[in-house]
C-alpha positions as CSV (number, residue, x, y, z in Angstrom):
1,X,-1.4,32.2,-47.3
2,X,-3.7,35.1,-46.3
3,X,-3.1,36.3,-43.0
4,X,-6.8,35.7,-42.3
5,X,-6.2,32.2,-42.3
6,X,-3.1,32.1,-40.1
7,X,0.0,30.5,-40.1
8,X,0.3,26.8,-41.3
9,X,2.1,25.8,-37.7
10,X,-0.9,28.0,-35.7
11,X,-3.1,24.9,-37.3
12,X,-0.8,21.8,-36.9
13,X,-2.6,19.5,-34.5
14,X,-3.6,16.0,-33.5
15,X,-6.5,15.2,-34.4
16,X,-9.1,13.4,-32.0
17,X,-5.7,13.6,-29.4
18,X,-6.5,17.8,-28.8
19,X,-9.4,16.5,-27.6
20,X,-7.3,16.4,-24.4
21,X,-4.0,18.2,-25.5
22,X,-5.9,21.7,-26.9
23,X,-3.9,24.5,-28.3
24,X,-4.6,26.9,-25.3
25,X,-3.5,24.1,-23.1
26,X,0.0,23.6,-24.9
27,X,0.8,27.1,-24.7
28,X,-0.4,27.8,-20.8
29,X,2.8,24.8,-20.1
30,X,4.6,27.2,-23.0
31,X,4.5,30.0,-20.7
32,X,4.8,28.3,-17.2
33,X,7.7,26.5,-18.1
34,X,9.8,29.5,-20.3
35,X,9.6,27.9,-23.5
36,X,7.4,30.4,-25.6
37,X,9.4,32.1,-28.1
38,X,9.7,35.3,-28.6
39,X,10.4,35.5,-31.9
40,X,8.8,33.0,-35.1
41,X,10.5,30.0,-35.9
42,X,10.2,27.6,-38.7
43,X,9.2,25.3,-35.8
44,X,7.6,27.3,-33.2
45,X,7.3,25.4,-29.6
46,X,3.5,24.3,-29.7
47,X,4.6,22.3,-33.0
48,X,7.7,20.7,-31.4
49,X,5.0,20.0,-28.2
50,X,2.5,18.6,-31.0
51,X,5.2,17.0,-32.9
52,X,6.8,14.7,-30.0
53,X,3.2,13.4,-29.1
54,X,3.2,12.6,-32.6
55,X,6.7,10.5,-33.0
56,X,5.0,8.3,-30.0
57,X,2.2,7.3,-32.0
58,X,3.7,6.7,-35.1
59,X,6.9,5.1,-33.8
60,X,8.2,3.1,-37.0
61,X,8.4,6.4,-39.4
62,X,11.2,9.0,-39.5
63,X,11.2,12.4,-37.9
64,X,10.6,13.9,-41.2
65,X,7.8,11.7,-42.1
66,X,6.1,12.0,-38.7
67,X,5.9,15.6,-39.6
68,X,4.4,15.2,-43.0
69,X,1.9,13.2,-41.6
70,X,1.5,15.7,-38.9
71,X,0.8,18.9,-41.8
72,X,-0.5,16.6,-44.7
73,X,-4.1,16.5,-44.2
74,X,-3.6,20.6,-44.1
75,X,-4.0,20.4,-48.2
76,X,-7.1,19.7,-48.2
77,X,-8.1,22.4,-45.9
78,X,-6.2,24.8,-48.7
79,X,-4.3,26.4,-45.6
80,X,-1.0,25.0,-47.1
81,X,1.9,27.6,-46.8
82,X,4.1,27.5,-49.8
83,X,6.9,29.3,-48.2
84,X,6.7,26.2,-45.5
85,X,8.7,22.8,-45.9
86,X,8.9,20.2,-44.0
87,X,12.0,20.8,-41.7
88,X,14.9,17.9,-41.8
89,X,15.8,15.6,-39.2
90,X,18.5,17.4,-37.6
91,X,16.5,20.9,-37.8
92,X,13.2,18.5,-35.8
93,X,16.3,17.2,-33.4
94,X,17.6,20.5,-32.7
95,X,14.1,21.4,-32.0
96,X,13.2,18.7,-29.7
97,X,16.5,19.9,-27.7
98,X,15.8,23.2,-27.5
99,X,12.0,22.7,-26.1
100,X,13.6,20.5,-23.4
101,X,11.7,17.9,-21.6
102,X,9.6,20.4,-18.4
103,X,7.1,21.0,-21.1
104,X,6.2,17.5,-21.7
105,X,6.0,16.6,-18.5
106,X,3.9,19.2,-16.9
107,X,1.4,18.9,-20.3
108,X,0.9,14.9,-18.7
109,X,0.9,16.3,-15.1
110,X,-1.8,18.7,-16.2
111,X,-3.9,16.0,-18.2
112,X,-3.6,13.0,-16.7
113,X,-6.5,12.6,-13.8
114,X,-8.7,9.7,-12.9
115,X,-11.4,9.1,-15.1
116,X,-14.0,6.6,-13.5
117,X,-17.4,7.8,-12.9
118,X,-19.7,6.2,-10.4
119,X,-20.5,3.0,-12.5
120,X,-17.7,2.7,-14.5
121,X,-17.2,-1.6,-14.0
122,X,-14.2,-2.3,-11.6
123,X,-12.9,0.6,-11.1
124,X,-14.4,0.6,-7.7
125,X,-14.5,-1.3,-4.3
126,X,-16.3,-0.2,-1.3
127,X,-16.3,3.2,-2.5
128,X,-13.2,3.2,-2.9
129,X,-11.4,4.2,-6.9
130,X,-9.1,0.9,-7.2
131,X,-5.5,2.4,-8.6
132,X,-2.4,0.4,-8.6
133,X,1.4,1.1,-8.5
134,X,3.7,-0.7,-11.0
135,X,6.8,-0.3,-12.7
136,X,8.4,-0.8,-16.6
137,X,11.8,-0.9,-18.0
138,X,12.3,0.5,-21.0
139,X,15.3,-0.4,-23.6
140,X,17.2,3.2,-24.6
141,X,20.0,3.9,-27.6
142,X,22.8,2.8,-26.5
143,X,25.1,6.0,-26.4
144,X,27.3,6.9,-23.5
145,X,24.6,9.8,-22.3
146,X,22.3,7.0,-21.8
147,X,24.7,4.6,-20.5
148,X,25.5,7.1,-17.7
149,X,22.2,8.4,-16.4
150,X,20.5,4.7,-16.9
151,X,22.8,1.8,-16.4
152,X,22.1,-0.9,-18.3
153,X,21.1,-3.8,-15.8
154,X,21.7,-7.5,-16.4
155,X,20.1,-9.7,-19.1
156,X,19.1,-13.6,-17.6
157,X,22.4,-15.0,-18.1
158,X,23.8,-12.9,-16.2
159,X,25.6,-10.7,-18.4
160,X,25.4,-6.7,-19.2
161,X,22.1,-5.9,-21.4
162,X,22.7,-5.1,-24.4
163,X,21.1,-1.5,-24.3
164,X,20.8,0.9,-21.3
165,X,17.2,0.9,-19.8
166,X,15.4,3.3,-18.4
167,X,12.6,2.5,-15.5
168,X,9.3,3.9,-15.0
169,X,7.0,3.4,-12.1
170,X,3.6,4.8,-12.5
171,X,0.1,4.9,-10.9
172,X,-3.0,3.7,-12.9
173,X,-7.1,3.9,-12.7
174,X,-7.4,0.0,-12.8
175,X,-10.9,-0.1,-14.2
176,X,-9.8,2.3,-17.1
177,X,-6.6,1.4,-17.5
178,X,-5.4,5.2,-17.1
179,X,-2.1,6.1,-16.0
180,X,-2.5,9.4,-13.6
181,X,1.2,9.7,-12.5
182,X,4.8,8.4,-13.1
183,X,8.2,9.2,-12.5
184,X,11.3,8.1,-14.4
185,X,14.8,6.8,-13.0
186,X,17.7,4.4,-13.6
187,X,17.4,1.0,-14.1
188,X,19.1,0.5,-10.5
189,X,16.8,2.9,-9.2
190,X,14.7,1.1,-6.8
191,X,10.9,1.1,-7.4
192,X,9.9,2.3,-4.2
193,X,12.2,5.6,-4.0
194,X,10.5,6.0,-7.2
195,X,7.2,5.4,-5.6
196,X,7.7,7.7,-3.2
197,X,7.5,10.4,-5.6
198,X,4.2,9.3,-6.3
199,X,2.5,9.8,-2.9
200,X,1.3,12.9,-3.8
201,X,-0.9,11.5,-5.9
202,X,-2.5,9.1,-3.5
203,X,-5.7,10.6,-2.3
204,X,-8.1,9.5,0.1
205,X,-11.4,7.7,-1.5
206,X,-8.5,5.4,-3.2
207,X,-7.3,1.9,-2.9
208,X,-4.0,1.4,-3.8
209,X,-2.6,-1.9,-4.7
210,X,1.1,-2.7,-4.8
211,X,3.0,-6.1,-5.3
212,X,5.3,-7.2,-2.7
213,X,8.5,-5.5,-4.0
214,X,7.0,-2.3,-3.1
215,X,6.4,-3.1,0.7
216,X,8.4,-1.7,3.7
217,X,7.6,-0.8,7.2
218,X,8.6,2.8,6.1
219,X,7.3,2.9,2.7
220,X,3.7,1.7,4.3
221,X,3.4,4.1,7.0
222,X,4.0,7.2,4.3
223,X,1.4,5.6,1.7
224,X,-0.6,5.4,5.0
225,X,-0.5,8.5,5.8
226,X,-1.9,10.1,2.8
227,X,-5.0,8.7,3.9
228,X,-5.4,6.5,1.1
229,X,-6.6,2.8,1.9
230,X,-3.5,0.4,0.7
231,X,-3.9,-3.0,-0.9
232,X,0.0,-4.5,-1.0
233,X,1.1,-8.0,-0.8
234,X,4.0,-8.9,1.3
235,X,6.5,-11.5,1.6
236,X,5.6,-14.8,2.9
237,X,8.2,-14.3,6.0
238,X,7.4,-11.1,7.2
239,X,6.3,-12.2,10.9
240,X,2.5,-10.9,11.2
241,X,0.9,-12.4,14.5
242,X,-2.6,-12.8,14.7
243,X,-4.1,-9.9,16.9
244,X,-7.6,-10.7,16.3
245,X,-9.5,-13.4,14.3
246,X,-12.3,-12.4,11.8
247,X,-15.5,-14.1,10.8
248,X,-14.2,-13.8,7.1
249,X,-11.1,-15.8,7.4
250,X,-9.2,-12.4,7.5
251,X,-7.4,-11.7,10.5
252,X,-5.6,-8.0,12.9
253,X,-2.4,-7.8,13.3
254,X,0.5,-5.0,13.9
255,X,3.3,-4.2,11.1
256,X,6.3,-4.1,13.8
257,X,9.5,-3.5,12.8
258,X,12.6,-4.9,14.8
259,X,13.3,-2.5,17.0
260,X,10.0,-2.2,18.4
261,X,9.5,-6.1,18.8
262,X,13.1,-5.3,20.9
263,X,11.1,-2.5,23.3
264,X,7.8,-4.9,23.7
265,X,10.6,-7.8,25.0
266,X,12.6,-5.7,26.6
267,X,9.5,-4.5,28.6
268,X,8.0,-7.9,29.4
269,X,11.2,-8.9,30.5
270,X,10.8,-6.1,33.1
271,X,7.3,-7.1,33.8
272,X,6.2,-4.1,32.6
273,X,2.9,-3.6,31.3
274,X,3.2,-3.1,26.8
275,X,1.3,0.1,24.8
276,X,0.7,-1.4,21.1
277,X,3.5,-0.8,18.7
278,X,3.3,-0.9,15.3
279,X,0.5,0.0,13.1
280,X,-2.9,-1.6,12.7
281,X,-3.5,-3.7,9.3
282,X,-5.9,-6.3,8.5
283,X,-4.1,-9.7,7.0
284,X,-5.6,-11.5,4.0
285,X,-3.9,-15.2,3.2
286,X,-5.3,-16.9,0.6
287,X,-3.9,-20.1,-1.8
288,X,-4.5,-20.5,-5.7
289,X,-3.9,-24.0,-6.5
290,X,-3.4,-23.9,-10.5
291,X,-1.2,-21.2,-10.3
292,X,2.9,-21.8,-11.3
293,X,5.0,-20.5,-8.7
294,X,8.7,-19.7,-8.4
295,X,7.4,-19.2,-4.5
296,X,5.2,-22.0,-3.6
297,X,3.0,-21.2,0.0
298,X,0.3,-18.6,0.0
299,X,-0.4,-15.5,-1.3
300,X,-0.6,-12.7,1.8
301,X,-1.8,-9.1,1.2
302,X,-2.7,-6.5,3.8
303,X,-4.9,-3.6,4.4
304,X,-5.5,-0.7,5.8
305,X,-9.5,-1.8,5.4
306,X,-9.9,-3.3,9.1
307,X,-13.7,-3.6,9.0
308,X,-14.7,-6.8,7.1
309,X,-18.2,-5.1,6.5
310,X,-16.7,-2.5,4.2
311,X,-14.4,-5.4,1.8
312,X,-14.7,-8.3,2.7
313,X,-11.7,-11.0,2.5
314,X,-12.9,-12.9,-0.8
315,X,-13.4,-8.9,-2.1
316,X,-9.9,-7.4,-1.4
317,X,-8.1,-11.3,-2.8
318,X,-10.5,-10.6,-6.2
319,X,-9.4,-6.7,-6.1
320,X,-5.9,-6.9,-5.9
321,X,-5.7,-8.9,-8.7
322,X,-6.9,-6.3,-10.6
323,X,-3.4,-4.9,-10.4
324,X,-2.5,-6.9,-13.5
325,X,-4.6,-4.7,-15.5
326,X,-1.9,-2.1,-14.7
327,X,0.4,-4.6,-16.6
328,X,-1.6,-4.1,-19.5
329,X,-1.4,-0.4,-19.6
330,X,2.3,-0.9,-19.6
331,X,2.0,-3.8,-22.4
332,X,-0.4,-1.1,-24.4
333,X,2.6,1.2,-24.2
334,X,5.7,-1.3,-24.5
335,X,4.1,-3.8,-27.6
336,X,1.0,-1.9,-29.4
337,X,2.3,2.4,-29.4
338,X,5.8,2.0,-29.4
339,X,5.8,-1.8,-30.5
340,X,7.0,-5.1,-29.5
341,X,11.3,-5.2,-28.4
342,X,12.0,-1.5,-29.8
343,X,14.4,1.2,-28.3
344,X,13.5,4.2,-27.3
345,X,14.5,7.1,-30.2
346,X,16.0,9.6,-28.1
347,X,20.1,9.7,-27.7
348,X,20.4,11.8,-24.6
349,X,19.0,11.2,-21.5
350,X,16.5,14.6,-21.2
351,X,15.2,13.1,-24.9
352,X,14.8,9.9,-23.7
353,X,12.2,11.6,-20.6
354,X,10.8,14.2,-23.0
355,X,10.0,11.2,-25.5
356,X,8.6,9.2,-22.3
357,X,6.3,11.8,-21.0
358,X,5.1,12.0,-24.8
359,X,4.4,8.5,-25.1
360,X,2.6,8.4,-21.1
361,X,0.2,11.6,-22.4
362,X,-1.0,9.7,-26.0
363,X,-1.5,6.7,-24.1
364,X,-3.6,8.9,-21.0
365,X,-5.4,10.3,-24.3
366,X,-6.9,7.6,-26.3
367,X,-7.8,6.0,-22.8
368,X,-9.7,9.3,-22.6
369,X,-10.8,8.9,-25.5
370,X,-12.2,5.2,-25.3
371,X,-13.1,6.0,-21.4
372,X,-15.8,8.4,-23.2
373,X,-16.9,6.2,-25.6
374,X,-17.5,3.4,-24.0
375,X,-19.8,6.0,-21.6
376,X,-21.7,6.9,-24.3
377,X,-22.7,3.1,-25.3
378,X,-23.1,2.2,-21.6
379,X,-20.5,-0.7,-21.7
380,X,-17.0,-1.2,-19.9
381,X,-14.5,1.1,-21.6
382,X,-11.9,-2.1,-20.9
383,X,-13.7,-4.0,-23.5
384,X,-13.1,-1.6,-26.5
385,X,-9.5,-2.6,-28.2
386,X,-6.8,0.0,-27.2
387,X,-5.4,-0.9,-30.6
388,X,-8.1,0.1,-33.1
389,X,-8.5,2.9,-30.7
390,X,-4.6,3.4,-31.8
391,X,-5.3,3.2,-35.1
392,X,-8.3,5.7,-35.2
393,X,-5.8,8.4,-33.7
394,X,-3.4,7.6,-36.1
């Protein structure tokens, strides 16, 4: 091939993906994270970057194949290199191993940001961008690597799953269905000390949703104090005493924890006059009737929104069931790119991130993609189907 027309793995790309992922992108995270080369390879970094993002969309073909498919369409551009073949499986493996997983994670850190403009449907609520926290198990090979860095959990009868799983919590756009952060852990990692690495990405002009599982008194007051308005169900038994009643049916209360309901008795015991403990929230309680329930009794959320003029109570019970459309942006991932009940590829644990982080930065770029063209028609980008969107990319 003439030198004019560069090397056949300067050109290797993905299509309407480097949209998002561009070339001078892949090799700014090259640099920053040590992984340019300096010296040619048959598989030079930015092709390995390229080629992982790849294996996530096409899930059911072999490494080998995922490469052809990557370099095919070259032909017809007349830029193939004779001298180049299509490397083997172990040659693509040894590759993957030697790029590491940094790479692949800072190229979704760098990427992945809200998306939402100012009328984008449901992705807003009193100003506010509506995100939600969530969290996704994902079934690895089962090799003793994986075994030992994930644990495998229990399956419903009790017993030891049959493959290792690896658990990702993440934070998503809700009207967009974008995933702007994640981390990775063990399956007996628990969600919130996950979540806590995730608070940096809580910024104020958000409202951040979060099941139940996620709440307590210590977790609250850090998402609080990012200064992003929280959304979060709690359990049904956590004592909340009504502070102040509100013409919505909402009501004030304090989040207390045990030892200072101890100081406020203690104190009144003494006949000593009480400073407010706790922190301020607003209480939401609210019943859905047709709903099956393993726990029977209301649903209860609370918020750091005290003023019912900003959201009011029938708002903030409608908005936080937007969280569920975070549980599609996990099904998108889990069923449609990398397909119903499948395991992972990757047989060593920094694989198995490396080959996450690939999958969470296709999926952040063909919601990207259909975020924009929904925009252009002037319709809800939710409405498009993620999986024709899929197969466009493809």
């Amino acid at each position: 091939m003439a030198e004019v027309a560069g090397r056949l793995t300067d050109r290797v790309g993905l299509g309407v993906l480097t949209r998002v992922v561009t070339r001078d992108l892949v090799d700014e995270v090259l640099v920053e994270t040590c992984r340019r080369e300096k010296r040619r390879r048959l598989l030079p970094a930015r092709v390995v970057v390229y080629f992982v993002l790849a294996m996530t969309l096409f899930f059911d073909d072999a490494y080998e194949e995922v490469m052809r498919k990557l370099v095919d369409g070259l032909r017809f551009l007349r830029s193939w290199d004779e001298d180049w073949q299509v490397p083997t499986s172990p040659a693509l493996c040894k590759a993957r191993a030697r790029l590491g997983e940094e790479p692949l994670r800072e190229l979704y850190r760098r990427v992945a940001v809200p998306l939402a403009g100012a009328g984008t449907s449901g992705a807003w609520l009193a100003g506010r961008r509506v995100m939600a926290v969530d969290g996704v198990q994902m079934d690895v090979p089962d090799t003793p690597g994986n075994d030992e860095a994930f644990g495998r959990g229990t399956s419903h009868q009790g017993l030891d799953a049959p493959y290792p799983k690896v658990k990702v919590v993440g934070l998503a756009e809700c009207g967009t269905h974008a995933i702007i952060d994640a981390e990775i852990g063990a399956v007996t990692d628990d969600e919130r000390e996950l979540a806590r690495e995730l608070l940096a990405a809580f910024d104020p002009g958000m409202l951040v949703i979060a099941d139940r599982g996620f709440f307590s008194h210590e977790f609250w007051r850090e998402a609080a104090a990012t200064r992003a308005d929280l959304l979060w169900r709690v359990q049904s038994g956590l004592k909340l005493h009504v502070v102040h009643q509100l013409p919505d049916g909402s009501y004030l209360s304090r989040l207390m924890t045990d030892i200072e309901r101890q100081r406020i008795r203690r104190h009144r015991a003494r006949g000593l006059d009480t400073m407010p403990e706790g922190v301020a929230v607003r209480v939401i309680e609210y019943e859905i009737t047709n709903r099956d329930s393993d726990t029977p009794g209301p649903i209860r959320l609370v918020t750091t929104i005290l003023d019912p003029e900003q959201a009011s109570a029938a708002e903030l019970a409608a908005a936080y069931h937007q969280r569920w459309e975070f549980e599609t942006s996990l099904a998108e991932i889990e069923t449609r790119q990398r397909g119903s009940y499948r395991v992972l590829r990757s047989h060593s644990p920094a694989m198995v991130r490396q080959e996450i982080w690939g999958l969470l930065t296709t999926h952040y770029a063909i919601r990207e993609l259909m975020y924009h063209a929904a925009d252009l028609e002037g319709c809800d980008p939710l409405r498009l189907s993620f999986i024709r969107t899929l197969r466009v990319a493809r």
